[in-house]
C-alpha positions in Angstrom: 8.8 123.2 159.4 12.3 125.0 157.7 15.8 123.2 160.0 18.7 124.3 159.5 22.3 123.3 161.0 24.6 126.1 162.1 27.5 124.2 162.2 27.4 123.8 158.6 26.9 127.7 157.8 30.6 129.9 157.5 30.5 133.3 159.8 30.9 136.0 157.2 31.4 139.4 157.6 28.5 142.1 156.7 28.8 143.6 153.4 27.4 147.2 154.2 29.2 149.7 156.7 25.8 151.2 157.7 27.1 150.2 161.4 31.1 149.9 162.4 32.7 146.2 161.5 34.0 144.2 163.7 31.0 141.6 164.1 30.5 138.4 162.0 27.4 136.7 161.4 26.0 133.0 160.4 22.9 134.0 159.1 20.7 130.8 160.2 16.9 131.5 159.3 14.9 134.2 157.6 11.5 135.3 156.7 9.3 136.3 153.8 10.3 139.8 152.9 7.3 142.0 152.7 5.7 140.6 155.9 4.9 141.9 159.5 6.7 138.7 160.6 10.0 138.9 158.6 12.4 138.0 160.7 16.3 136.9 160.4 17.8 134.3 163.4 21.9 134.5 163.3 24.9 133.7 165.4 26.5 137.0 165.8 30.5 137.0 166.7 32.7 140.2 168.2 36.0 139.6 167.2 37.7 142.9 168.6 35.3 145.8 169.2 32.1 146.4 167.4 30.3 149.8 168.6 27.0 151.5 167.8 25.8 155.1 168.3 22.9 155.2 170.8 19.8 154.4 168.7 16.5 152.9 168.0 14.6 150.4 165.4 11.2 149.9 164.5 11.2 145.8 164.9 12.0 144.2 167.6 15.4 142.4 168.7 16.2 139.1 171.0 19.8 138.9 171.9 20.3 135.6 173.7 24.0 135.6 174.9 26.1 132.7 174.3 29.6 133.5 175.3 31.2 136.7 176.5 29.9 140.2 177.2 27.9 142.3 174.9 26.3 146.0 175.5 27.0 149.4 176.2 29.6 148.6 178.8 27.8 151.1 181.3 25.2 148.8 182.6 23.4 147.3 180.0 25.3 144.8 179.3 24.4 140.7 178.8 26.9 138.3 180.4 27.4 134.8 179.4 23.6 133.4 179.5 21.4 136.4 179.7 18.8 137.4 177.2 18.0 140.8 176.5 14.6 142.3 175.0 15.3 145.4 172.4 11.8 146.0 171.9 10.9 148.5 168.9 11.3 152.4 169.7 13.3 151.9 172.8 17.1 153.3 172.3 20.3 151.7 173.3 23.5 151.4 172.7 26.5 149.5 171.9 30.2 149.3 172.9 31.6 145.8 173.2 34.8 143.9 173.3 35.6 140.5 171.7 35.7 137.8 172.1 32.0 137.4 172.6 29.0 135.6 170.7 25.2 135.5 170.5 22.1 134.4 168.8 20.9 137.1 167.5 16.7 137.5 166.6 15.8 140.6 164.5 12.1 140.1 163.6 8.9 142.4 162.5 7.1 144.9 165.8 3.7 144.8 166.8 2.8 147.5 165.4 3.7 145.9 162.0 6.4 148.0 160.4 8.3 144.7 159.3 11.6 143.9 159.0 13.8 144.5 156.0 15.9 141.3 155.0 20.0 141.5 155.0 19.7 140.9 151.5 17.8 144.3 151.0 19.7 146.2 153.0 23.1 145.6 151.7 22.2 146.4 148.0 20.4 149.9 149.6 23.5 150.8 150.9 25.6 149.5 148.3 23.8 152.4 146.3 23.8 154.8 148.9 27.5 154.6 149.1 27.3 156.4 145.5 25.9 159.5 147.4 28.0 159.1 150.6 29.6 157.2 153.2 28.7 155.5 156.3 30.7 156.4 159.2 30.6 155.5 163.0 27.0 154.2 162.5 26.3 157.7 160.4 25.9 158.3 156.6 27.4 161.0 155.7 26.0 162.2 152.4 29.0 163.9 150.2 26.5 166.6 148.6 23.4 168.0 150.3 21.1 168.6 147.0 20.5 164.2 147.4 18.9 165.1 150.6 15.1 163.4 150.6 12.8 166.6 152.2 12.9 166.4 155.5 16.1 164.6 155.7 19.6 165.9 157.6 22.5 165.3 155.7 23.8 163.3 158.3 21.2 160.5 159.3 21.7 157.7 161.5 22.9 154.7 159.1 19.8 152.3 159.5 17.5 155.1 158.9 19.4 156.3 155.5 19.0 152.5 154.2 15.2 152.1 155.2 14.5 155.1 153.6 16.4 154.4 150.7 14.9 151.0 150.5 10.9 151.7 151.4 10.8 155.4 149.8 9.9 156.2 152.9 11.0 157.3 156.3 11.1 155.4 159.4 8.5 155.9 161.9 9.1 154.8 164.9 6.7 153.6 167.8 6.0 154.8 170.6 8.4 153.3 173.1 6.6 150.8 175.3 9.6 150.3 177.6 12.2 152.5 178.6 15.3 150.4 178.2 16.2 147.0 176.8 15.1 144.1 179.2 17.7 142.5 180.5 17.0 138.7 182.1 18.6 135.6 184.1 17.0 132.7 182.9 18.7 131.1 186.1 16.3 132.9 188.0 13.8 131.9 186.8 11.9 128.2 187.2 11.0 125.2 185.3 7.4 124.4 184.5 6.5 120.6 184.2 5.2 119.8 180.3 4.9 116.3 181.2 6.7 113.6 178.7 9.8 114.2 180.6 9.5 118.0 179.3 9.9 120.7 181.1 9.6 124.9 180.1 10.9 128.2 181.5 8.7 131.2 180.1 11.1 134.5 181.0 8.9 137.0 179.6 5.5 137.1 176.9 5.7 141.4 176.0 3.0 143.5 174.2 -0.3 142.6 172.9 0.8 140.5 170.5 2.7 137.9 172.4 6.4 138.3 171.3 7.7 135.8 174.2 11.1 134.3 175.3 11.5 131.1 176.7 13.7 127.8 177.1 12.3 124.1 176.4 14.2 120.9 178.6 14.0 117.5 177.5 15.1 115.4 180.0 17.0 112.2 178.8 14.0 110.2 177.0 11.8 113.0 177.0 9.8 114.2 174.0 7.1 116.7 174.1 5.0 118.4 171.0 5.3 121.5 170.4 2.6 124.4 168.6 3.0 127.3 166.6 -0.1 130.1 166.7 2.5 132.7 166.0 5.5 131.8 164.1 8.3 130.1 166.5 11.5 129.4 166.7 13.7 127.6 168.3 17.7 127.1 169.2 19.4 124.1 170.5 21.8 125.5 173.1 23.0 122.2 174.6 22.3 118.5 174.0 21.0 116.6 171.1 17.8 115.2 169.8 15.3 114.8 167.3 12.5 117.3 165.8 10.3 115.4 163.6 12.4 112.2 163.6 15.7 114.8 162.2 18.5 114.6 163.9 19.1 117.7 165.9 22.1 119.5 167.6 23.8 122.5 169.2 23.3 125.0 166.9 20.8 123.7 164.8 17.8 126.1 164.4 13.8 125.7 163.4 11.2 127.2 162.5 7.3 126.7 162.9 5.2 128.3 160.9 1.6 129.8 162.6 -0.3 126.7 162.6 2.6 124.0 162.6 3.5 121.5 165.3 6.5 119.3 165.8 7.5 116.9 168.1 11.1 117.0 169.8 12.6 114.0 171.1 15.8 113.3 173.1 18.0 110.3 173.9 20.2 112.0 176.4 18.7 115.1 177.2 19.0 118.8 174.9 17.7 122.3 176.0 16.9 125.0 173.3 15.7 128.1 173.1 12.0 128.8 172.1 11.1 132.6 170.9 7.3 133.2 169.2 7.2 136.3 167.3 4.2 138.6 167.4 1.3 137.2 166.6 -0.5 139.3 163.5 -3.6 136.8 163.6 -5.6 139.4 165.4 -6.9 142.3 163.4 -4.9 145.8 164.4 -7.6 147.3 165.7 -8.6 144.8 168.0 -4.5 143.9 169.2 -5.0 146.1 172.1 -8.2 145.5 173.7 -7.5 141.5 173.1 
């Protein structure tokens, strides 16, 4: 088990312009880079405007909205509360206006292209911005005879740095949803755990099991808590204990597959729980499983 306080971590801003500033981020939790469950858990922050061109990834994204508005401003946006599903290969969008914040989960698909680490990514395009410059979520590179084959000169930011990074193009899935999913966890009920525990599932997607959901303690409550897949979880309210460790708002964890813990609360605490795809299955049998 890996527990770390938020609250003790400064917001910083990104040091790469492969997408336009204007967002923060308290980088929280990451994983092993290298693995088809990489993952990295932050608290993201719009301070003015932070925009994206229209555009797609191949890993998956959970954007669980804490304060604020964040989208595309045409429809797709996430109010205070909502948590939206950016699954791999599906395109969106983004055009929002401060002040707003979220936790932010960028993890590995299932179909296993990983994810790369910030780490990674901001020394790629610190050397890509030898060749070029990223502008409006584009890199722009300054002379065409850098091009890789196949490549346009002007490539969506992301995809330069992958490239650049894996020495080898992005592939990208094919889409299993047609937009981001977009949910209430208002609307949705609470499932008796016993122990005073109680859980809201809003959504288990693809054949691997990458599933959103909350976890209640009620005051005196404690319930134990399993990890096939690797988990996470995000105290949004309340405070308690996870392992005997004193937990609170913005504290995060993580269970590796195979790792239990038990939570605990004096008072009551609700957190977020989000399971990343499970690799455990063989690839060729994901789908028929």
């Amino acid at each position: 088990m890996r527990l770390v306080h938020g609250r003790d971590i400064d917001f910083t801003a990104p040091r790469t312009r492969h997408r336009e500033p204007g967002i923060l981020f308290k980088h929280l939790l990451t994983g092993a880079p290298g693995t088809p469950d990489c993952y990295e858990l932050s608290l993201t922050r719009v301070v003015t405007r932070y925009e994206a061109p229209r555009h797609r990834h191949n890993f998956d994204q959970v954007r669980w909205q804490l304060a604020g508005r964040f989208g595309d401003g045409k429809g797709e946006d996430l109010p205070a509360g909502w948590v939206g599903y950016y699954p791999e290969g599906t395109y969106y969008a983004i055009d929002a206006t401060g002040p707003c914040e979220q936790l932010t989960l960028q993890c590995g698909a299932p179909t296993g292209s990983g994810f790369m680490p910030y780490d990674q990514l901001f020394a790629s395009a610190a050397e890509l911005a030898k060749l070029g410059s990223f502008q409006d979520g584009i890199y722009r590179r300054h002379d065409a005879s850098n091009l890789p084959p196949g490549v346009k000169r002007n490539q969506d930011g992301y995809e330069a740095v992958w490239q650049h990074a894996m020495g080898t193009p992005v592939v990208y899935p094919r889409p299993r949803f047609a937009a981001p999913l977009l949910m209430d966890p208002d609307a949705f009920a609470w499932i008796d755990a016993g122990g005073g525990a109680a859980r809201r599932e809003m959504g288990r997607f693809t054949e691997r099991g990458v599933t959103i959901a909350q976890l209640r303690l009620a005051a005196g409550g404690a319930v134990t808590e399993t990890a096939r897949a690797r988990r996470l979880f995000y105290v949004l309210a309340g405070e308690g204990l996870v392992q005997d460790q004193a937990i609170l708002p913005e504290s995060a964890i993580e269970l590796a597959p195979g790792e239990e813990a038990r939570f605990a609360s004096a008072g009551g605490m609700v957190l977020a729980a989000l399971t990343l795809p499970d690799f455990s299955l063989p690839a060729a049998m994901a789908a028929a499983a």
